[in-house]
N, C-alpha and C positions, 0 to 999 in steps of 0.2 A: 895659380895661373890657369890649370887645366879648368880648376872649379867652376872659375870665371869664362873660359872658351862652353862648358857645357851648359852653362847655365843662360850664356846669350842664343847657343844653337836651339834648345830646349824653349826660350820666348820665340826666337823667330817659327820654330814650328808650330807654338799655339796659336800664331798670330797667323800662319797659314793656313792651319786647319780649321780655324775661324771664318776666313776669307772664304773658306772652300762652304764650309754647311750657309753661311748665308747667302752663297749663292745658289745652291742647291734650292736654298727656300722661297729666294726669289723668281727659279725658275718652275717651281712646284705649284707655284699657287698664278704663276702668270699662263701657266698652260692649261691650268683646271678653268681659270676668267679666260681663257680664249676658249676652249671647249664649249665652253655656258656659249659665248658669243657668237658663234659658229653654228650652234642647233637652228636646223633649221633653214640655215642658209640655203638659196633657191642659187646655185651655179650658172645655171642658166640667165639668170638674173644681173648675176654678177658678170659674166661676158657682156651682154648686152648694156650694159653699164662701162665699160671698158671701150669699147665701141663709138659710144656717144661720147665719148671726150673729145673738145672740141682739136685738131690740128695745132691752131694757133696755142690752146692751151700746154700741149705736147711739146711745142717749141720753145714758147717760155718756160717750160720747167725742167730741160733739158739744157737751155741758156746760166738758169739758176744752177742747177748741178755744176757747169762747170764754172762757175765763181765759187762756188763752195769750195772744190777741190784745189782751184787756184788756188784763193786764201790756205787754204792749208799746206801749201808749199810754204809760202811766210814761215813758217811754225818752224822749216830747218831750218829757212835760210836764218830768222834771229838767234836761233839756237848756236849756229856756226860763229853770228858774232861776238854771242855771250861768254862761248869759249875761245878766242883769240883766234880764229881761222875766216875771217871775213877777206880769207886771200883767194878763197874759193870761191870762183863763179855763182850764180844764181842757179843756174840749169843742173848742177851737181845737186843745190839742195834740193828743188824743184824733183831729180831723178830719186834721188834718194828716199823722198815723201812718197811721192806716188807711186813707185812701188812696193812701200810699204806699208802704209797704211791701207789698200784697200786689201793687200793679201791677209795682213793680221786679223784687220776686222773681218774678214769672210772669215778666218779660221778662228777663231775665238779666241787663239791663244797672242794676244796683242804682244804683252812686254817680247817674248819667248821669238817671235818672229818677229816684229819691229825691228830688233836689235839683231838679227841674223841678217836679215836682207839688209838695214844700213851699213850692217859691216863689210858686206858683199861691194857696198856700193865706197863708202869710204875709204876702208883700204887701201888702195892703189891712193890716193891721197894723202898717206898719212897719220892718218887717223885710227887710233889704236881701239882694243875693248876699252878700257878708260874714255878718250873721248867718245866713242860711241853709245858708254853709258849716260855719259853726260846731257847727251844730243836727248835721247829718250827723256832723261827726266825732264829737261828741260820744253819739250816738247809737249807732254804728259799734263808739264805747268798752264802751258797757256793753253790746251785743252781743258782743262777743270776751271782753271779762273775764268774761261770768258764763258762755261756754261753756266757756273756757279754764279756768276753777274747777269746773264741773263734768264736763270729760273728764278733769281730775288726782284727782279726788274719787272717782268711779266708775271710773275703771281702777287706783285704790290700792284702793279693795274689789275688783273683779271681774278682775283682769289677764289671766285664759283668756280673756275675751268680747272684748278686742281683740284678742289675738294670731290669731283666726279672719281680721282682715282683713289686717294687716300682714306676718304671719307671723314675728314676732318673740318671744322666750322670754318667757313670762309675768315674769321677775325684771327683765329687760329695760323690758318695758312701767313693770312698777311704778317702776321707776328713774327714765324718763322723766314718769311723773303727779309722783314727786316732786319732781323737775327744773321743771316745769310749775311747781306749788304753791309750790315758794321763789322762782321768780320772781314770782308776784305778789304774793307776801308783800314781797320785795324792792321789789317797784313802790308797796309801798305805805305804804313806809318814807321811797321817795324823795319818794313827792309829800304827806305827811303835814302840813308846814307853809302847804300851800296857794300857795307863789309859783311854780311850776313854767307855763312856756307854751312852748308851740310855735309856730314861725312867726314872724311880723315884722308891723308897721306892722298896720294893717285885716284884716288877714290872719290877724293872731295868735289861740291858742285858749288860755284858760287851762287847765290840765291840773286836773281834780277833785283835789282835795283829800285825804287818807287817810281821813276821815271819809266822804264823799261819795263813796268809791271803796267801800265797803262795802253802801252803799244800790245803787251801780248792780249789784254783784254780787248782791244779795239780788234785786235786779228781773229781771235776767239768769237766775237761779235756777227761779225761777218761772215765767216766760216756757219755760222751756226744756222744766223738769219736767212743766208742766202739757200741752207739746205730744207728749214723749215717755210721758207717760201716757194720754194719748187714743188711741196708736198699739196701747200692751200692754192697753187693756183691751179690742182688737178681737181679739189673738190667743187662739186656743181652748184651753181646760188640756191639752188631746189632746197639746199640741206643747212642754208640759212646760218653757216657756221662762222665767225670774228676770226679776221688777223689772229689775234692778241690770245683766242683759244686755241688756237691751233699750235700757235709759239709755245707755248704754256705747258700744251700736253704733249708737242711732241720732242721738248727740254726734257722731262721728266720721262719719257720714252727711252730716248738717245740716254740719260746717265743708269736708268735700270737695263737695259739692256746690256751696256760695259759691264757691268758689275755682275751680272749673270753668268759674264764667260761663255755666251753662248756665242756659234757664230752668226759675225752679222747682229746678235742682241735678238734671232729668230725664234718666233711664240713670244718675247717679252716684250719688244717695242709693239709689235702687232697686236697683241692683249693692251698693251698701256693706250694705243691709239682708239682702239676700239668702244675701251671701254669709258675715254674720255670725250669721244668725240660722236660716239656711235648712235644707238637709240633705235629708232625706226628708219634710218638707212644705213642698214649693215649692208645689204650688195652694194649699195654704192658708193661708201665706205671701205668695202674691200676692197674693189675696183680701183680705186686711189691706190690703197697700199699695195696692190699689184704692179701698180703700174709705178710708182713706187722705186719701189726695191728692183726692177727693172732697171730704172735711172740710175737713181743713186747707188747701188752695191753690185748688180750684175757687174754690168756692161763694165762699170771701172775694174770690177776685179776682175774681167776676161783681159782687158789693155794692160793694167797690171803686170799679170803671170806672162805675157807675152813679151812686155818691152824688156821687163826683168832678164825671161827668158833668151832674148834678142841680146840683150848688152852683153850675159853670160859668155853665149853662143859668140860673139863679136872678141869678147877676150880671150877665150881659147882657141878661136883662130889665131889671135895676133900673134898668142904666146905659143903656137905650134909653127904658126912662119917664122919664129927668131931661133926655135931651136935647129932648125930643118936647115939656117941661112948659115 
């Protein structure tokens, strides 16, 4: 029995220390391609490129930001139905998502804080470490499936716009979005009758159903499109750049940057953007990504830390007026 406890601690840790050097490797060589990409850069240039963005562009893509962020309150609230708690309001999962998601991703450590701040927020609901793990994996799901459906979607149209980062033959590429696509066409064949779980005892997560794997994609979709549309509609027509390249690179952006564990995905989305989209308007290219990570990461993780902060502050008063009463 021990042999057996030591020997699965013993996998889980190569399987961590694994995780750990390929991120390192991923972020070793996205900051050396950002370095390259940055020589040279005129600062100056890049302000005044920042500048010239139109108002109305600024508003649409501050519009787009927060459909993105909406759609990814979706992401609890299905999660809460998929584990039996659709007794909970909407505004609980909505509270629950949004202050955690933008704090994890600024901090790099997602699973680690994710699952602290929903349990902050769950708790007084009910909702134990068990469902809280639940909520996360399931959460996690329709974040991967609906990127994983749209980088095989957008590199089957655009296969030039990643071979920029990979360096791999456009037929290549396509091979792989199609390789992509039948897997989770496959995935979702397998879990179509609904009895599919992972895990054991308390622990266990039932796997979405092939119907309910459709809705996390569609939410996945959205979430994804509407944050990679807020990015193209900062870029200026000057630089001549496709929808479809933009989605393309900045998929492949958003999954190397998670996987980097950096926070925010900072030096590796900004190298993968750069270096797919870049060329001879790198300040005005930067300019975007300033403006940017402004929208989409700042700002929500400053509302974040504070609402968080806010509900905290809001509970230990109540629970200092009942002891006081």
């Amino acid at each position: 029995m021990f042999g057996n406890i030591i020997e699965v601690m013993r996998h889980r840790l190569t399987l961590r220390l694994l995780g750990i050097i390929v991120s390192l490797a991923i972020a070793v060589v996205a900051f050396l391609a950002l370095s390259k990409a940055l020589k040279g850069v005129d600062l100056d240039k890049v302000l005044a490129a920042m500048r010239m963005v139109e108002p109305m562009a600024v508003a649409l893509s501050l519009g787009l930001v927060a459909i993105s962020y909406g759609s990814l309150t979706l992401y609890d609230w299905l999660a809460l139905k998929m584990i039996g708690r659709d007794d909970l309001p909407y505004r609980v999962a909505a509270l629950a998502n949004f202050t955690s998601y933008p704090i994890a991703h600024g901090t790099g450590a997602v699973l680690l804080v994710s699952s602290a701040v929903r349990y902050r927020i769950y708790a007084p609901h009910g909702i134990g470490p068990g469902g809280v793990a639940r909520i996360c994996f399931l959460t996690g799901l329709t974040f991967w499936l609906g990127n994983l459906t749209a980088l095989g979607l957008s590199t089957l149209y655009a296969p030039d716009a990643i071979s920029q980062i990979d360096q791999l033959a456009p037929e290549i590429n396509r091979a792989l979005a199609i390789a992509i696509l039948v897997g989770i066409v496959g995935y979702v064949f397998w879990t179509w009758n609904g009895t599919r779980t992972l895990g054991g005892g308390k622990w266990s997560v039932p796997v979405p159903s092939g119907r309910n794997v459709f809705l996390q994609i569609g939410i996945g979709l959205i979430d994804l499109g509407a944050a990679a549309l807020s990015m193209y509609v900062l870029i200026p027509e000057t630089m001549n750049v496709g929808v479809a390249q933009v989605v393309v690179v900045f998929i492949a952006a958003t999954l190397l940057g998670f996987a980097s564990h950096a926070p925010a995905g900072i030096g590796v989305f900004d190298a993968t953007i750069l270096i797919g989209l870049g060329g001879a308007h790198t300040e005005e290219l930067l300019a975007v990504l300033l403006l940017f990570r402004l929208f989409y990461h700042l700002i929500p993780f400053v509302l974040s830390l504070a609402l968080f902060g806010g509900v905290e502050a809001y509970r230990n008063l109540v629970k200092q007026k009942r002891l006081e009463a």
